[in-house]
MARVEXNU-472354 format. One record per residue: residue in one letter; x, y, z of N, C-alpha, C in turn. Coordinates in pm, whole numbers, always signed. Layout:
<recs>
REC | A | X | Y | Z | X | Y | Z | X | Y | Z
...
</recs>
This chain:
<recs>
REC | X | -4432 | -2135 | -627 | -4371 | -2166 | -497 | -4219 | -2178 | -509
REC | X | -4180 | -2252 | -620 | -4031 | -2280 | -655 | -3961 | -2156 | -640
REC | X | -4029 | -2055 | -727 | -4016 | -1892 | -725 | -3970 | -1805 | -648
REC | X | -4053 | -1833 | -531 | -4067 | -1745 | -404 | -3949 | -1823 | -272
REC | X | -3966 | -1977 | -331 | -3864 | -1992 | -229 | -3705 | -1924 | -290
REC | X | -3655 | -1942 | -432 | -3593 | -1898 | -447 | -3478 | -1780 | -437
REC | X | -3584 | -1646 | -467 | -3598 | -1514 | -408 | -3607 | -1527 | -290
REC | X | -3656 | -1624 | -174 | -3624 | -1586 | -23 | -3479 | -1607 | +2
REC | X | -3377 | -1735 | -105 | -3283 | -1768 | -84 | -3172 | -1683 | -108
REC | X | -3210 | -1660 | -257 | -3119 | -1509 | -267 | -3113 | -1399 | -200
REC | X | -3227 | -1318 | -119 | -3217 | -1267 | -10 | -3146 | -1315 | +101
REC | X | -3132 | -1412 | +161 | -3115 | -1511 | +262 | -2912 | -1476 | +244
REC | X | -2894 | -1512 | +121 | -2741 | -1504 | +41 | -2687 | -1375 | +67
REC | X | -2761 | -1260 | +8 | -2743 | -1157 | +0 | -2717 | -1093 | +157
REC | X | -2798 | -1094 | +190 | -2781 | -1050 | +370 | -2696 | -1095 | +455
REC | X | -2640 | -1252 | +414 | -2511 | -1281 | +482 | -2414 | -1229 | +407
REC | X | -2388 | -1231 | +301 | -2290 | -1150 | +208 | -2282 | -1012 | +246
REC | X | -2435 | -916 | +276 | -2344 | -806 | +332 | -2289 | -774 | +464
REC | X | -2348 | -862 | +560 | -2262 | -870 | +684 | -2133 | -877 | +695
REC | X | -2115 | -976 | +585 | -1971 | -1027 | +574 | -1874 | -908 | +588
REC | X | -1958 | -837 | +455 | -1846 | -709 | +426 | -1839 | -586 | +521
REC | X | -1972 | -598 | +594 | -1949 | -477 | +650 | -1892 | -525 | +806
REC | X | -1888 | -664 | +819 | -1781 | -688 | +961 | -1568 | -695 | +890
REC | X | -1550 | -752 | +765 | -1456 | -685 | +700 | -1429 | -568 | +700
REC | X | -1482 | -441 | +744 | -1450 | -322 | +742 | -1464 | -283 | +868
REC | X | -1502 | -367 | +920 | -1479 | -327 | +1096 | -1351 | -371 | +1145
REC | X | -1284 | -467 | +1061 | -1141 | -518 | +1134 | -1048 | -455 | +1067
REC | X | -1074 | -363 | +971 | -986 | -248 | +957 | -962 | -149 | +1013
REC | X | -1095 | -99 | +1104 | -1127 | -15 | +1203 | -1060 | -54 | +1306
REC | X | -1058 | -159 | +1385 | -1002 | -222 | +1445 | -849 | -205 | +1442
REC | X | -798 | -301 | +1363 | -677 | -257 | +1300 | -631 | -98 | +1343
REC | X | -692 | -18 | +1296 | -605 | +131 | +1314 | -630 | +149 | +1481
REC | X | -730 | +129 | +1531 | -727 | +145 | +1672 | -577 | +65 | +1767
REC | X | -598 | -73 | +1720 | -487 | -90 | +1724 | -318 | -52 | +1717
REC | X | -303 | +13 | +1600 | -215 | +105 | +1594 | -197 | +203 | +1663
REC | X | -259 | +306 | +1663 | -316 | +437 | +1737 | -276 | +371 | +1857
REC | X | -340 | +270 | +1936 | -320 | +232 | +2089 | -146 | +211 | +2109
REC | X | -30 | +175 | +2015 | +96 | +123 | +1986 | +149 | +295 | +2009
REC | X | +106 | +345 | +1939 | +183 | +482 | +1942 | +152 | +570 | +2060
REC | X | +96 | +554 | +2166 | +93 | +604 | +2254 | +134 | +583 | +2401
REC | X | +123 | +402 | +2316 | +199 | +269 | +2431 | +45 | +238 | +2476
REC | X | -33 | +202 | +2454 | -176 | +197 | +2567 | -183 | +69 | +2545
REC | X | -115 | -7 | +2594 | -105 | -140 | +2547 | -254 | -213 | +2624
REC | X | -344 | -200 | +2699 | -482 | -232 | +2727 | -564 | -205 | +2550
REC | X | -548 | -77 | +2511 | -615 | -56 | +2387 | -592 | -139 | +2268
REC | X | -458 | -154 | +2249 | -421 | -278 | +2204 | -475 | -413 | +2238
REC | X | -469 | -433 | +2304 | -500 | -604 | +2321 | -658 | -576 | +2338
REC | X | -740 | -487 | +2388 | -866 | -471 | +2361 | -917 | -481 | +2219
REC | X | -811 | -381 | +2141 | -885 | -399 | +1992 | -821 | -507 | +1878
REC | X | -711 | -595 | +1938 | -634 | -684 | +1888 | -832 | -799 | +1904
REC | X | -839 | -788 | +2050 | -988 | -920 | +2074 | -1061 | -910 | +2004
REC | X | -1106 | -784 | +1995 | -1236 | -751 | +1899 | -1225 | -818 | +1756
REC | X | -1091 | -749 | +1708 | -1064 | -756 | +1593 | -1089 | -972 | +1536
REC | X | -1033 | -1009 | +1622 | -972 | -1171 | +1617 | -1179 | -1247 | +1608
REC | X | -1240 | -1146 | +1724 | -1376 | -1197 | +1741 | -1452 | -1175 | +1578
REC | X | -1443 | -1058 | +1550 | -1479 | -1036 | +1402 | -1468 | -1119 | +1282
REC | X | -1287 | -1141 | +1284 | -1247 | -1214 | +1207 | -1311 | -1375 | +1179
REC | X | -1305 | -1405 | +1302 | -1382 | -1521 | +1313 | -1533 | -1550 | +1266
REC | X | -1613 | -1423 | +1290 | -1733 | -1441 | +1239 | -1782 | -1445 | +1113
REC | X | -1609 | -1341 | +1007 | -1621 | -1352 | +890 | -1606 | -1479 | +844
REC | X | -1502 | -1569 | +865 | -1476 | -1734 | +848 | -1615 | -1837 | +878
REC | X | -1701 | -1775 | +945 | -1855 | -1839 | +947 | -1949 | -1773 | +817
REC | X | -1961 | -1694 | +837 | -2036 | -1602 | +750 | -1994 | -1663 | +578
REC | X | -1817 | -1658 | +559 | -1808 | -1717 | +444 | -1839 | -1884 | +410
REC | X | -1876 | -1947 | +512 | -1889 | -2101 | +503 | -2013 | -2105 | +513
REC | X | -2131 | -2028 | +560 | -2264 | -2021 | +571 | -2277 | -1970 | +409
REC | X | -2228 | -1864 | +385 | -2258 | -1812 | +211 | -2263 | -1915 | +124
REC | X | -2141 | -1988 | +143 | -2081 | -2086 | +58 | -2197 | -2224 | +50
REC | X | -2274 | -2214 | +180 | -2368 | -2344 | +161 | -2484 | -2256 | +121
REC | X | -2537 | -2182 | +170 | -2638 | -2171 | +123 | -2638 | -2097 | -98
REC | X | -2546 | -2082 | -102 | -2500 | -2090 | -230 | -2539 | -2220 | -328
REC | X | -2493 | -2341 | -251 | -2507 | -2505 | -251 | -2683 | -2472 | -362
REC | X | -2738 | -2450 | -185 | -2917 | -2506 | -180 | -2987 | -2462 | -283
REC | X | -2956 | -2317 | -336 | -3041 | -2191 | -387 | -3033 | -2260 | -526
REC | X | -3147 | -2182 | -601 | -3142 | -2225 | -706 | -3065 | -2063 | -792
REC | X | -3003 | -1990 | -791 | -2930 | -1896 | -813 | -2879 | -1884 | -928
REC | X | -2868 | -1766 | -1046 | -2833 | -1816 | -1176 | -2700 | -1835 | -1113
REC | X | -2588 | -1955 | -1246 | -2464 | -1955 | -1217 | -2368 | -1859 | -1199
REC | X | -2383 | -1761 | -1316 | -2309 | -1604 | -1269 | -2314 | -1535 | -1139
REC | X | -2435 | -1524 | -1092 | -2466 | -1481 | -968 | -2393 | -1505 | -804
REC | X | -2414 | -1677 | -864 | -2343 | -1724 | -759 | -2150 | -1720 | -721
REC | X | -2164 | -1738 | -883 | -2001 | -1731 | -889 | -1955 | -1582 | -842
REC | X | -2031 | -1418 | -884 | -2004 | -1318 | -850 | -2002 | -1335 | -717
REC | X | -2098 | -1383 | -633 | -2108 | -1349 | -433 | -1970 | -1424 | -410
REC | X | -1961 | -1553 | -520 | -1860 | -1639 | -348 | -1686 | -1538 | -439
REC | X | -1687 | -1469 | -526 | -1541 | -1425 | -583 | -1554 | -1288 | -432
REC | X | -1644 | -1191 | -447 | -1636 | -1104 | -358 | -1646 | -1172 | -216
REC | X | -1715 | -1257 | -185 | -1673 | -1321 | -27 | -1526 | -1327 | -13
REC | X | -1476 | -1470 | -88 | -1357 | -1462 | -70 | -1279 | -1362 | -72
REC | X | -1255 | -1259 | -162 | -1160 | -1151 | -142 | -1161 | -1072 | -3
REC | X | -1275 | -1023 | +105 | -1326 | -960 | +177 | -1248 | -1085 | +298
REC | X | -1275 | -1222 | +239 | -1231 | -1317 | +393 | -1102 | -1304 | +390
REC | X | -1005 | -1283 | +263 | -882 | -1261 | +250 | -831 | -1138 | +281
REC | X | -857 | -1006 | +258 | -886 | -893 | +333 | -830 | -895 | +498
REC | X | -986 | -996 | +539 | -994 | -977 | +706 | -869 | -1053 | +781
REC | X | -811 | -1213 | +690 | -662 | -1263 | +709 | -552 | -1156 | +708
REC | X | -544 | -1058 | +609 | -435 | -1012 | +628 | -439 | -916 | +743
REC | X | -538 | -860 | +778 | -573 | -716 | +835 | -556 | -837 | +1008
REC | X | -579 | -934 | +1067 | -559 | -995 | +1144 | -386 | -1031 | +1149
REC | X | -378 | -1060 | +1025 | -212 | -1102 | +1051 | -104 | -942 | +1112
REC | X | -165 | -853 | +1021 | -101 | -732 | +1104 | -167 | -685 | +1262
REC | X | -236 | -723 | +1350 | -270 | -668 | +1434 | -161 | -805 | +1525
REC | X | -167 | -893 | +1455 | -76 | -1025 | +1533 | +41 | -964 | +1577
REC | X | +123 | -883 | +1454 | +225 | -813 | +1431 | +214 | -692 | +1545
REC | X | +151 | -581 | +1598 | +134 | -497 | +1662 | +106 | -550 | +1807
REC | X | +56 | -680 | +1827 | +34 | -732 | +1942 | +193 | -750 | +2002
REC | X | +237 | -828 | +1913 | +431 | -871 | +1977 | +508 | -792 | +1957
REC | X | +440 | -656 | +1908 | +571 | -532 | +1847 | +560 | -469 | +1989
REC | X | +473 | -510 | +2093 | +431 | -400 | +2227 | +507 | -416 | +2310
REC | X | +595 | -518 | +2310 | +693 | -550 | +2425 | +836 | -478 | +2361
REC | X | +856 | -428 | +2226 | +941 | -426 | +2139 | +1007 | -255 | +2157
REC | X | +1096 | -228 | +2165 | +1179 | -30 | +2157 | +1126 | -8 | +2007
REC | X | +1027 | +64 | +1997 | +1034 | +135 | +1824 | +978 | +264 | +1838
REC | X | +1058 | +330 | +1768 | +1028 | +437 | +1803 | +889 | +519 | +1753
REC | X | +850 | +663 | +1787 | +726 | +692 | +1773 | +677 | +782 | +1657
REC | X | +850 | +760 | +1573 | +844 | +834 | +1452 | +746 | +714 | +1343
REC | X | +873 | +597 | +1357 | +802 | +473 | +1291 | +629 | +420 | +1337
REC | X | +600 | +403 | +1467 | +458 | +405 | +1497 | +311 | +520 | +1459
REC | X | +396 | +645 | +1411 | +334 | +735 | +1348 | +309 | +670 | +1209
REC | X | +422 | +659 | +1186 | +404 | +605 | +1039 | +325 | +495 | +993
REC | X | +340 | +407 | +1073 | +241 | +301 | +1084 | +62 | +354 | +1063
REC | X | +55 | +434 | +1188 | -82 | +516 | +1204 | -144 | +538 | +1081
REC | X | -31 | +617 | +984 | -83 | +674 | +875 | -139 | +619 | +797
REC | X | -6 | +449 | +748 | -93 | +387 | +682 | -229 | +311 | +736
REC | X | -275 | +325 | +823 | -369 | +252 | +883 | -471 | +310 | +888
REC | X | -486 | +476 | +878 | -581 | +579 | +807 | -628 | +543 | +668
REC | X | -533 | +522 | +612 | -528 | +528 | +453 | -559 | +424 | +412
REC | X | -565 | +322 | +489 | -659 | +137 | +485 | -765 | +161 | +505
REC | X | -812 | +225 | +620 | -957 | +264 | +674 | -1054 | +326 | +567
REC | X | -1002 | +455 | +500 | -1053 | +519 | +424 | -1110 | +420 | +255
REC | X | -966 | +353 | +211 | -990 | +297 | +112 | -1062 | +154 | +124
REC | X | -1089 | +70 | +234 | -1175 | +20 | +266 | -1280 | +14 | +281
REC | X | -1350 | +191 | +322 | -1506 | +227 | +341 | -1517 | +281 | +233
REC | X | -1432 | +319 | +147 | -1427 | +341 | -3 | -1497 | +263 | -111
REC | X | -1414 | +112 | -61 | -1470 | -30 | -141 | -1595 | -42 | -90
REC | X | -1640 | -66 | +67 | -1789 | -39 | +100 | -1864 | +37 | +35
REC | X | -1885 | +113 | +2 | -1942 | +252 | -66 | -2003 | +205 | -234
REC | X | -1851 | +138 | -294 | -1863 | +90 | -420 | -1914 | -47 | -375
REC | X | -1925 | -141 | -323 | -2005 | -244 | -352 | -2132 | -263 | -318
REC | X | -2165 | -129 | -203 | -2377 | -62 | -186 | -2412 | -44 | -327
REC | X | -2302 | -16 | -406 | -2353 | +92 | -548 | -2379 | -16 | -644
REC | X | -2305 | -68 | -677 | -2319 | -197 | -759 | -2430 | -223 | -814
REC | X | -2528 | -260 | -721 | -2668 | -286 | -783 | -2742 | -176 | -833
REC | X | -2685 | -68 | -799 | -2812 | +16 | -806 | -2742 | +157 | -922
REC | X | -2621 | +178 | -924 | -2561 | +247 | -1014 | -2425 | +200 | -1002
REC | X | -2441 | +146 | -1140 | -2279 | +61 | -1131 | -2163 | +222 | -1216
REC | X | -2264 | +283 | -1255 | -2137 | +379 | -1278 | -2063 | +462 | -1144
REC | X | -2143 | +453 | -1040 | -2092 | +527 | -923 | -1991 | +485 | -881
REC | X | -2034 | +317 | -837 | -1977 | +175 | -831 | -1816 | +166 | -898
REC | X | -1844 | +218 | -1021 | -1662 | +166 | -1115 | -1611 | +341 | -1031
REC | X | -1671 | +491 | -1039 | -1581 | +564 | -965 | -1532 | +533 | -824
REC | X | -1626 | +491 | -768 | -1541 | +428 | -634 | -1435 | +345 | -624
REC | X | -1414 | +250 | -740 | -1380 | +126 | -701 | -1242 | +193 | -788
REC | X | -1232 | +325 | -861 | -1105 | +396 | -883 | -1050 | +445 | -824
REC | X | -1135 | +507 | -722 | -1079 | +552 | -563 | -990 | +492 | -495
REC | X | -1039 | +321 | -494 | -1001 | +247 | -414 | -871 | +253 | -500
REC | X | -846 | +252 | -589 | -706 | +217 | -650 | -589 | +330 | -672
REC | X | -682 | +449 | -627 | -553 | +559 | -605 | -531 | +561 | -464
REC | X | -600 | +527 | -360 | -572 | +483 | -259 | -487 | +410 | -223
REC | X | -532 | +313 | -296 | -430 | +158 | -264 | -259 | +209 | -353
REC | X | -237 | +281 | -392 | -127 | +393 | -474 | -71 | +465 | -358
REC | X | -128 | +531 | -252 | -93 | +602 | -168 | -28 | +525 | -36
REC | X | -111 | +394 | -45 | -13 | +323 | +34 | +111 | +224 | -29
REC | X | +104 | +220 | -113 | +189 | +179 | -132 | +353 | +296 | -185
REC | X | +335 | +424 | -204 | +420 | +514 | -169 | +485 | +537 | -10
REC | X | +360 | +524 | +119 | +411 | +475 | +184 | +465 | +376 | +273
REC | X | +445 | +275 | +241 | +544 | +93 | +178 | +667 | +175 | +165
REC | X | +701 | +252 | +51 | +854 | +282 | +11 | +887 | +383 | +119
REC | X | +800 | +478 | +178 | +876 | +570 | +265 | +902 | +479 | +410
REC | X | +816 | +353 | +492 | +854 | +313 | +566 | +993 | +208 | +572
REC | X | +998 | +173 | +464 | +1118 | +114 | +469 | +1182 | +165 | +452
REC | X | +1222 | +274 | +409 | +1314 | +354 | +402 | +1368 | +427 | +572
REC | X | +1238 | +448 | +634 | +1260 | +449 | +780 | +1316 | +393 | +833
REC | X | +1269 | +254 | +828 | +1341 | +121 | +857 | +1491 | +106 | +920
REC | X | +1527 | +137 | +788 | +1672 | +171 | +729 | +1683 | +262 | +796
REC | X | +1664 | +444 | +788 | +1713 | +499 | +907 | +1783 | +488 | +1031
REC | X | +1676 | +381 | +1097 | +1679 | +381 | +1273 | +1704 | +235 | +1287
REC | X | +1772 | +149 | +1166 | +1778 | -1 | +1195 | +1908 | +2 | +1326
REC | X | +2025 | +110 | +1325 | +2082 | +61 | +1421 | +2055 | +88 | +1558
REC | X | +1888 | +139 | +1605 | +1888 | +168 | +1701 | +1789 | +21 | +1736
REC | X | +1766 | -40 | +1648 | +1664 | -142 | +1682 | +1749 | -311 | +1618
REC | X | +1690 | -391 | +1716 | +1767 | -522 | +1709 | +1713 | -576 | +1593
REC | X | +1749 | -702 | +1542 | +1726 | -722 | +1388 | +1539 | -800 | +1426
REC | X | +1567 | -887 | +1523 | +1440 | -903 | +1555 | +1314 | -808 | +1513
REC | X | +1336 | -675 | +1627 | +1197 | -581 | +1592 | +1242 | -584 | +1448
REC | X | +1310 | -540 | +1337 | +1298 | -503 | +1276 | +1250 | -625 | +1158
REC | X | +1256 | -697 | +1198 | +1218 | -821 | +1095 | +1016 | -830 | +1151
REC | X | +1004 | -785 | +1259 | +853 | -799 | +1324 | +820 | -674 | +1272
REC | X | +896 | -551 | +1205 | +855 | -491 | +1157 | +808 | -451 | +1044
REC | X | +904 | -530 | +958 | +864 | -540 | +802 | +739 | -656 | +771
REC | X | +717 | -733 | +833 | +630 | -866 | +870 | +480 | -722 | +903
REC | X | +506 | -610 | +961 | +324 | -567 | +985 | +370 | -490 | +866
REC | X | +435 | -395 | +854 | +446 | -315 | +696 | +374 | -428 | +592
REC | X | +440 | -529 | +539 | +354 | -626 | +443 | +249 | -648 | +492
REC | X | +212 | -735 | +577 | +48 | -745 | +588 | -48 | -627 | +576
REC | X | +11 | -495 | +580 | -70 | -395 | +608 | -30 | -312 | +432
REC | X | +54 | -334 | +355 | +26 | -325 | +229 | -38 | -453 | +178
REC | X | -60 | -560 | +227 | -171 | -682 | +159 | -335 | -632 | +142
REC | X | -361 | -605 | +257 | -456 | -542 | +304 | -507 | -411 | +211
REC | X | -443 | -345 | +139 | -427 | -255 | +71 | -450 | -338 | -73
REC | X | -397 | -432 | -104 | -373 | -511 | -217 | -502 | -583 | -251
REC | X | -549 | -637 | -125 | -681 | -747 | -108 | -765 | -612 | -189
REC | X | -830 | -488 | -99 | -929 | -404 | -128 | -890 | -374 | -284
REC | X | -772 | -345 | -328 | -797 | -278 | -411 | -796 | -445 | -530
REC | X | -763 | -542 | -549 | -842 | -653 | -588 | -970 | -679 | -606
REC | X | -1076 | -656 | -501 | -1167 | -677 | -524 | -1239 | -547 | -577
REC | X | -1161 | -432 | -607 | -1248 | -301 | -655 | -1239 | -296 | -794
REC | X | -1134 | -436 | -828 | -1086 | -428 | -982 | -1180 | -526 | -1010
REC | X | -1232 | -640 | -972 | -1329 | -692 | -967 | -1474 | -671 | -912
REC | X | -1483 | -552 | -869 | -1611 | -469 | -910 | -1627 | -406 | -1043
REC | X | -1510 | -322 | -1083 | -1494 | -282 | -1199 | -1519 | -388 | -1305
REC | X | -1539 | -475 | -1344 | -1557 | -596 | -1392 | -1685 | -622 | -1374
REC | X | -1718 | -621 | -1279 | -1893 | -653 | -1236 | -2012 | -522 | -1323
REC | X | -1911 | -450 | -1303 | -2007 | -280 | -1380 | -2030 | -320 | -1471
REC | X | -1932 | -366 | -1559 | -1942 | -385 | -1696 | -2045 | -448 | -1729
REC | X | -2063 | -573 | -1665 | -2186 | -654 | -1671 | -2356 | -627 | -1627
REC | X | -2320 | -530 | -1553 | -2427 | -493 | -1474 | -2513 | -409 | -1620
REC | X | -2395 | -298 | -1598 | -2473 | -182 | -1748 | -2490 | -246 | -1858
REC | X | -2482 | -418 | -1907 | -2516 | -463 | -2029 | -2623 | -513 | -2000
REC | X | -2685 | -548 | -1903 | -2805 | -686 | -1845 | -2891 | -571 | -1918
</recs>
């Protein structure tokens, strides 16, 4: 009986853990919609996917405090447990930054920037999306082929490489067109550039700590 309740618990763990992640990859989705809505001016699309995004976020901040107790109850080996709540947290940290930049795109809407820089934005916000469902991909694999699992989670890190090349080309934009823009936008601008290379930083964190998990996996 001890047994079976156990295994219902770890299931129980497991299933909020993958919600977690796969509503974390919806506020990246989010996120670029967001953007996308900035560069066209659709400022309804914006604040539509700014809500969504904030509603998500929030559910991840439950989801990680529900993990975290039922973590408590379970009788779970210690490794086990310690592996779910390291990947929760990274994924809740993730969904903070990916919220702090849509904060950023919400007050950039009243703001003159131009649609060279909002392109640019776009791009990196593709290139979050991708290396995000990337990390998704590698943490389905995990259990079941951790060698697939460590190529993904390399993905994620030439990815997370690509944005951060363009990190250096947007500021460099920046600089371009700073005298057409007041120091304000441009300080609200470097404020979503960082959160939106964090975001980049978070995923590819926890893919280095998948990579880490492989290791263990292919010795059990």
């Amino acid at each position: 009986m001890e047994r079976w309740f156990a295994k219902r618990r770890k299931s129980k763990v497991l299933d909020i853990a993958d919600r977690q992640m796969t509503l974390a990859i919806d506020t990246v989705k989010e996120l670029e919609k967001c953007v996308n809505g900035a560069l066209i001016g659709n400022k309804a699309e914006v604040t539509s996917s700014f809500e969504r995004l904030s509603l998500i976020e929030h559910e991840i901040d439950e989801l990680r405090r529900t993990v975290f107790e039922e973590l408590t109850k379970g009788s779970l080996p210690s490794k086990d447990r310690e592996d779910i709540m390291h990947l929760v947290k990274r994924l809740d940290v993730m969904a903070d930054h990916v919220k702090d930049s849509g904060r950023s795109v919400m007050v950039l809407l009243e703001a003159k920037v131009s649609r060279e820089i909002w392109q640019q934005f776009v791009e990196i916000s593709n290139n979050l999306v991708t290396c995000a469902t990337t990390l998704r991909r590698a943490l389905e694999k995990l259990g079941t082929n951790p060698s697939e699992a460590r190529d993904l989670s390399r993905k994620v890190d030439q990815i997370e490489h690509m944005v951060d090349e363009k990190y250096v080309e947007t500021k460099a934009l920046l600089l371009k067109h700073s005298d057409r823009m007041d120091s304000v936008t441009l300080m609200l601008l470097k404020d979503l550039l960082e959160s939106m290379e964090h975001v980049a930083d978070s995923c590819d964190d926890t893919a280095d700590y998948i990579r880490i998990l492989t290791v263990t996996r292919e010795n059990v």
